[in-house]
Backbone as a chain_set.jsonl record, in Angstrom:
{"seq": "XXXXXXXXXXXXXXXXXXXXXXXXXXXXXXXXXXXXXXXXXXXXXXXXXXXXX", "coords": {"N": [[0.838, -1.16, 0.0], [0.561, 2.173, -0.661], [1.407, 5.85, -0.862], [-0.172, 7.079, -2.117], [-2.14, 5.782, -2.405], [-4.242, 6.202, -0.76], [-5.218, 8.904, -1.727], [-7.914, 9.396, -3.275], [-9.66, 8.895, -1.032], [-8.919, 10.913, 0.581], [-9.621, 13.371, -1.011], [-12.422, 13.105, -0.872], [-12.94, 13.172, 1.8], [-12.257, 15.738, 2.011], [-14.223, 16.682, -0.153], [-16.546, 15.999, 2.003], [-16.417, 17.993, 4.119], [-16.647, 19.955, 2.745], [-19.317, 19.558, 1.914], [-20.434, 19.779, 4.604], [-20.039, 21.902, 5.668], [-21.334, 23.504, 3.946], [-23.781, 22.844, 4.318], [-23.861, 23.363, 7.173], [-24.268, 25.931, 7.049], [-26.667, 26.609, 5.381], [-28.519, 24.316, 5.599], [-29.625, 22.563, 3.581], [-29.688, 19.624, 3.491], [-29.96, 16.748, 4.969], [-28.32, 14.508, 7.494], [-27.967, 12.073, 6.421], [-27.98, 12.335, 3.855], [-25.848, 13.73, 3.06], [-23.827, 11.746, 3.907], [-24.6, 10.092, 1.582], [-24.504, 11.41, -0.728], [-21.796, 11.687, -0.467], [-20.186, 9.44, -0.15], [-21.172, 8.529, -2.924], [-19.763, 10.61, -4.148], [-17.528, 9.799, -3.423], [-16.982, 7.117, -4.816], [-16.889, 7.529, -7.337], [-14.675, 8.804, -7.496], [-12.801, 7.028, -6.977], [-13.395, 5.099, -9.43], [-12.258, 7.315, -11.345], [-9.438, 7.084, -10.356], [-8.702, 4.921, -10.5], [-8.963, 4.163, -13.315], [-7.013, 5.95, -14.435], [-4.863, 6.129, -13.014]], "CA": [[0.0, 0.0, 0.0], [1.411, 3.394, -1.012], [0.95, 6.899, -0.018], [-0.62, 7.504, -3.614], [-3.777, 5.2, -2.732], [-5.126, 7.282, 0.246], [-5.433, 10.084, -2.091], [-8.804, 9.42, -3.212], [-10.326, 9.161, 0.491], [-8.513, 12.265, 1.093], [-10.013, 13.862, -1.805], [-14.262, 12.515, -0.327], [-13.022, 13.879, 3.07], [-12.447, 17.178, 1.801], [-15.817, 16.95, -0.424], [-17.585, 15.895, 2.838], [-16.018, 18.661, 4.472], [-17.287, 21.184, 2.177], [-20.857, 19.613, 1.866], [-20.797, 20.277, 5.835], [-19.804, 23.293, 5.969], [-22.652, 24.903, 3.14], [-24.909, 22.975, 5.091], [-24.548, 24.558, 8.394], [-25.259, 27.412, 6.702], [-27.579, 26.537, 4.367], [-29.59, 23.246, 5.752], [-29.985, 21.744, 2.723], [-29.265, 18.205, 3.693], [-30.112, 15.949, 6.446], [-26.32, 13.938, 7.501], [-27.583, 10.629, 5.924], [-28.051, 12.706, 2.406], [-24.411, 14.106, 3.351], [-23.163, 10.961, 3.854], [-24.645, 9.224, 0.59], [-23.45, 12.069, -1.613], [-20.254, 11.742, -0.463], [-20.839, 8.181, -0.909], [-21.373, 8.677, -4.709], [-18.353, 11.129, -4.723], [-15.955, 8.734, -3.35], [-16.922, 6.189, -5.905], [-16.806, 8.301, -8.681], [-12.932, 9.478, -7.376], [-11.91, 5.68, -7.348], [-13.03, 4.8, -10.54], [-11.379, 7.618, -12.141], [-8.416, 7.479, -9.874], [-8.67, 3.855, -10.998], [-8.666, 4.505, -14.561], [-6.262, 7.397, -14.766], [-3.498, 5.377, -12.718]], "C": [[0.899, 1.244, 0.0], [0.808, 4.808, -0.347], [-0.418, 7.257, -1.126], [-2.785, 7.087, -3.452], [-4.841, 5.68, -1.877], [-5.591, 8.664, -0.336], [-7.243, 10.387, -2.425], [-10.002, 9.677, -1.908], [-9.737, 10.195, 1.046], [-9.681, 13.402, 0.655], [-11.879, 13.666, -1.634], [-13.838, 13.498, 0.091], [-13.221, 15.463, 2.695], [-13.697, 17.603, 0.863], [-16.857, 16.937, 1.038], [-17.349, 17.267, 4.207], [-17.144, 20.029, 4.119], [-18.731, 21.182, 2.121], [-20.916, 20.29, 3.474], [-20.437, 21.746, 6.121], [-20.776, 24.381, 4.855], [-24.046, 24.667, 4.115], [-25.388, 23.37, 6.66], [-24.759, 25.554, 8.158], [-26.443, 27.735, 6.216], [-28.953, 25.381, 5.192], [-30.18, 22.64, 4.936], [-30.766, 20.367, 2.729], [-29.345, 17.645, 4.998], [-28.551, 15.167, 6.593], [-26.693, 12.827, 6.825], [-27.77, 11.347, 4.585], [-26.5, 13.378, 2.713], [-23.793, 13.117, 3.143], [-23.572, 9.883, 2.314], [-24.398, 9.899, -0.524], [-21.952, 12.178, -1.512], [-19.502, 10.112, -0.713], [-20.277, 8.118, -2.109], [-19.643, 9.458, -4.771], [-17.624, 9.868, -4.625], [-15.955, 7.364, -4.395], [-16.866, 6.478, -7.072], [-15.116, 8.881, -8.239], [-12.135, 8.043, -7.398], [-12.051, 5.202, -8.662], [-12.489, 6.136, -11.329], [-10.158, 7.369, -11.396], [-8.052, 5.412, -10.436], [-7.98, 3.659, -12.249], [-7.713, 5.086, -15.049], [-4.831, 6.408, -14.36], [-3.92, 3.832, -12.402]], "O": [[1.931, 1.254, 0.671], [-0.077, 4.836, 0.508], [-1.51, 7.666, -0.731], [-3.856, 7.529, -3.87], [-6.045, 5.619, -2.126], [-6.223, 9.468, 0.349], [-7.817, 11.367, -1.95], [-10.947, 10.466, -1.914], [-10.101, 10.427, 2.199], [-10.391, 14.076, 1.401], [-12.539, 14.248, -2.494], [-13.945, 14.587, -0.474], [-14.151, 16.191, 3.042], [-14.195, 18.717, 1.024], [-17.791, 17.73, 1.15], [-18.161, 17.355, 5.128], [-17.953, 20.702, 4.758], [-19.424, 22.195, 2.21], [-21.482, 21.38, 3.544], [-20.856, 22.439, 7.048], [-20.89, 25.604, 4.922], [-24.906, 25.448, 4.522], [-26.481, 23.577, 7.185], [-25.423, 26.275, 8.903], [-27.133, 28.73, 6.436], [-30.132, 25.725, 5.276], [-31.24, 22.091, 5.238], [-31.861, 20.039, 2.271], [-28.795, 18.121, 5.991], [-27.717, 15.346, 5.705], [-25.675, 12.266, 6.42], [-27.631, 10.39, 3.824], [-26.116, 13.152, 1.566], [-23.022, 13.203, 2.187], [-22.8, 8.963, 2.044], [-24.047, 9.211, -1.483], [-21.146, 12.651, -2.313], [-18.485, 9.839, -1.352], [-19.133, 7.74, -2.36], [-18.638, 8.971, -5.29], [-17.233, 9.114, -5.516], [-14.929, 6.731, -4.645], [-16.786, 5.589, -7.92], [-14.545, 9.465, -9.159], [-10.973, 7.97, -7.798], [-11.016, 4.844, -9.223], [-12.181, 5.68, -12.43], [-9.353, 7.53, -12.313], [-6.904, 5.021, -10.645], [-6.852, 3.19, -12.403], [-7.431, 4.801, -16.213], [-3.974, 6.049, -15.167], [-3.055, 2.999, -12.133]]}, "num_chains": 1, "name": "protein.A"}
């Protein structure tokens, strides 16, 4: 395991980051719609991070 392969779950965290932080402002999103868009991101950042390298 490399440093390279944590990049993707870096790359959620800081999406799930940012969803939380519009939605304490905003209230968009309940946390389980937080957590299943970020969800979707992080599977959409492995298969390209998949693909790409």
């Amino acid at each position: 395991m490399t440093v390279a392969s944590f990049v993707p779950l870096l790359l959620a965290a800081i999406v799930w980051i940012g969803l939380w932080q519009v939605n304490r402002r905003r209230k968009w999103f309940t946390v389980g719609e937080i957590i299943f868009w970020d969800v979707i991101v992080l599977i959409v950042i492995q298969l390209v991070w998949l693909r790409w390298f």
